[in-house]
Wavefront OBJ file of the C-alpha trace (Angstrom):
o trace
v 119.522 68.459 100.299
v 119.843 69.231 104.191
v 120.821 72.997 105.723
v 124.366 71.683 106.763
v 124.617 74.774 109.088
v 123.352 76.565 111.959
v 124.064 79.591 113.618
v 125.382 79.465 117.204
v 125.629 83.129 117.822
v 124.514 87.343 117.593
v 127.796 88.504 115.152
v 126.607 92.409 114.376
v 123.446 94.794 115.293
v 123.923 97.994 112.495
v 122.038 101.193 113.425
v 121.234 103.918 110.995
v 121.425 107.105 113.265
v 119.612 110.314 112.636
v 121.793 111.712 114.976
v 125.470 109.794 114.731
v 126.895 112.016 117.483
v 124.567 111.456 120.034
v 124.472 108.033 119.557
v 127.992 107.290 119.588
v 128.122 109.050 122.839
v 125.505 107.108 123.960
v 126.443 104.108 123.538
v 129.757 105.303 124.648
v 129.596 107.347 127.656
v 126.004 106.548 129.053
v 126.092 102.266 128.532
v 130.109 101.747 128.481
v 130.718 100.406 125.655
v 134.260 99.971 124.005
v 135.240 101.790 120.731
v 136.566 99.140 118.235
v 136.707 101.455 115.527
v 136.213 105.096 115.420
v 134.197 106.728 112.761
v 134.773 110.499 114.227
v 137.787 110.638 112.896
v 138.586 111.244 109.096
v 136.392 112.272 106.205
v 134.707 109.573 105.010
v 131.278 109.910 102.730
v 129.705 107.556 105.614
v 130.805 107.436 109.493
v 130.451 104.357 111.207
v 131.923 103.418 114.908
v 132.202 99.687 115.915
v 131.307 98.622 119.802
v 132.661 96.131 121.240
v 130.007 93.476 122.460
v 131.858 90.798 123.932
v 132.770 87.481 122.434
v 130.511 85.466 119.811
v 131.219 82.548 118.182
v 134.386 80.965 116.756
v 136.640 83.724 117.596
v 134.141 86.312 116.362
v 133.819 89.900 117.877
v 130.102 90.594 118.431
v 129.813 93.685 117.776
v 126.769 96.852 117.507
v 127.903 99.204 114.587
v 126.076 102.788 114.366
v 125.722 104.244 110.870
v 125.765 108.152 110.056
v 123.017 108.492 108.363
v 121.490 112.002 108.421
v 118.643 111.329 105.855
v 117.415 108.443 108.386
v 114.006 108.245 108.373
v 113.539 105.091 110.324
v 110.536 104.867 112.804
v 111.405 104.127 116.631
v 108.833 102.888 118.857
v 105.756 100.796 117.896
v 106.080 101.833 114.349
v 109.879 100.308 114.009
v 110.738 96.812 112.801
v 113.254 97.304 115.495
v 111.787 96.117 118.784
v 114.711 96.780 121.387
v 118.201 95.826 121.252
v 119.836 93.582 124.755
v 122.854 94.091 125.880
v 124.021 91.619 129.016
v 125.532 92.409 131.951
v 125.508 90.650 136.121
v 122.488 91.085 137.982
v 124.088 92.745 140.813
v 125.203 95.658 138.323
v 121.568 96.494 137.355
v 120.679 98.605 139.846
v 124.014 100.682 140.013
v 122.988 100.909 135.892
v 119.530 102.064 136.873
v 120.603 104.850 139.029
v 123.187 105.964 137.071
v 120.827 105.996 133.984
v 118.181 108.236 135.766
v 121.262 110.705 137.378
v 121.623 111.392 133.248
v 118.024 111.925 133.268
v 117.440 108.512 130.780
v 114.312 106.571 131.515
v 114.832 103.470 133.519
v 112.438 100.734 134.529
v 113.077 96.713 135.427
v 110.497 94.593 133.858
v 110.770 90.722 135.097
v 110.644 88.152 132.432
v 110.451 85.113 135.495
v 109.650 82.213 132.256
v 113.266 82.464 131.718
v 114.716 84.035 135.108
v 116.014 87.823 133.560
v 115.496 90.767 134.357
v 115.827 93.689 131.820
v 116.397 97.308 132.232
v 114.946 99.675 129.970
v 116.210 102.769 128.387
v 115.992 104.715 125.501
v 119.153 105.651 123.112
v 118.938 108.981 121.452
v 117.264 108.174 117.917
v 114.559 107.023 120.546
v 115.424 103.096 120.110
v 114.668 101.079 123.670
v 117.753 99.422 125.008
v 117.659 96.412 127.023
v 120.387 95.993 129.872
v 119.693 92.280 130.528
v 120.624 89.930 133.383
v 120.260 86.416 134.086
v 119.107 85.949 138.199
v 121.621 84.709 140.548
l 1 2 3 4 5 6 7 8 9 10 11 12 13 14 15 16 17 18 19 20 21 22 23 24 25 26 27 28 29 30 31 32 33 34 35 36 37 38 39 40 41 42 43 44 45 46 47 48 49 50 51 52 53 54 55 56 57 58 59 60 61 62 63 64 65 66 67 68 69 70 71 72 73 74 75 76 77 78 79 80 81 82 83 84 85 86 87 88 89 90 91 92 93 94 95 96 97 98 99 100 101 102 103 104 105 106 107 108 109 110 111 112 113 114 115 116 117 118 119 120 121 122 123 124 125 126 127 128 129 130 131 132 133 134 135 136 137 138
């Protein structure tokens, strides 16, 4: 029997936050990323807000989804499965990202990756996860 499939694309990141709020705002305010669905609003047992990522595969939304999750207990840093979520964006809009990053007092450093011509841009989100802004050179 053969696999018959492969995957061509990123559909979802999830995030369990320890603090929702923050995060959503993050993602929100500080990166600029578009609200497909708003977990704020209403009373549900579990909050969860969709982002809009771009485009995927086949007519697929990626998208990052951040869970309320107040009993988190997740590691960040070295001791996390999660290594760093990339998000993508043109070269020439790194360095306005930088500088607004550190005018919001957020970490910000490039780091070169020339093996594969990017450049990333590295923050950290509020649960203390490192974000990647990532961009292919010109």
């Amino acid at each position: 029997m053969t696999r018959g499939f492969t995957p061509r694309a990123l559909g979802e990141v999830a995030i369990r936050c320890r603090d929702y709020a923050a995060m959503v705002d993050f993602y929100e305010n500080m990166i600029g990323l578009t609200v497909l669905e708003d977990g704020r609003r209403g009373d549900a047992p579990q909050r969860i807000t969709f982002f809009r990522l771009g485009e995927s595969f086949g007519g697929h939304t990626a998208v990052l989804a951040l869970f309320e999750d107040a009993k988190a207990t997740a590691r960040t840093g070295a001791c996390s499965s999660l290594h760093h979520i990339a998000l993508s964006l043109p070269w020439d809009e790194q360095v306005i990202a930088k500088e607004w990053l550190e005018a919001h007092d957020l970490p910000a450093r490039f780091q070169d990756f020339d093996w594969v011509g990017w450049r990333g841009l590295f923050t950290r989100d509020p649960d203390g996860n490192t974000v990647e802004l990532v961009a292919a050179a010109p």
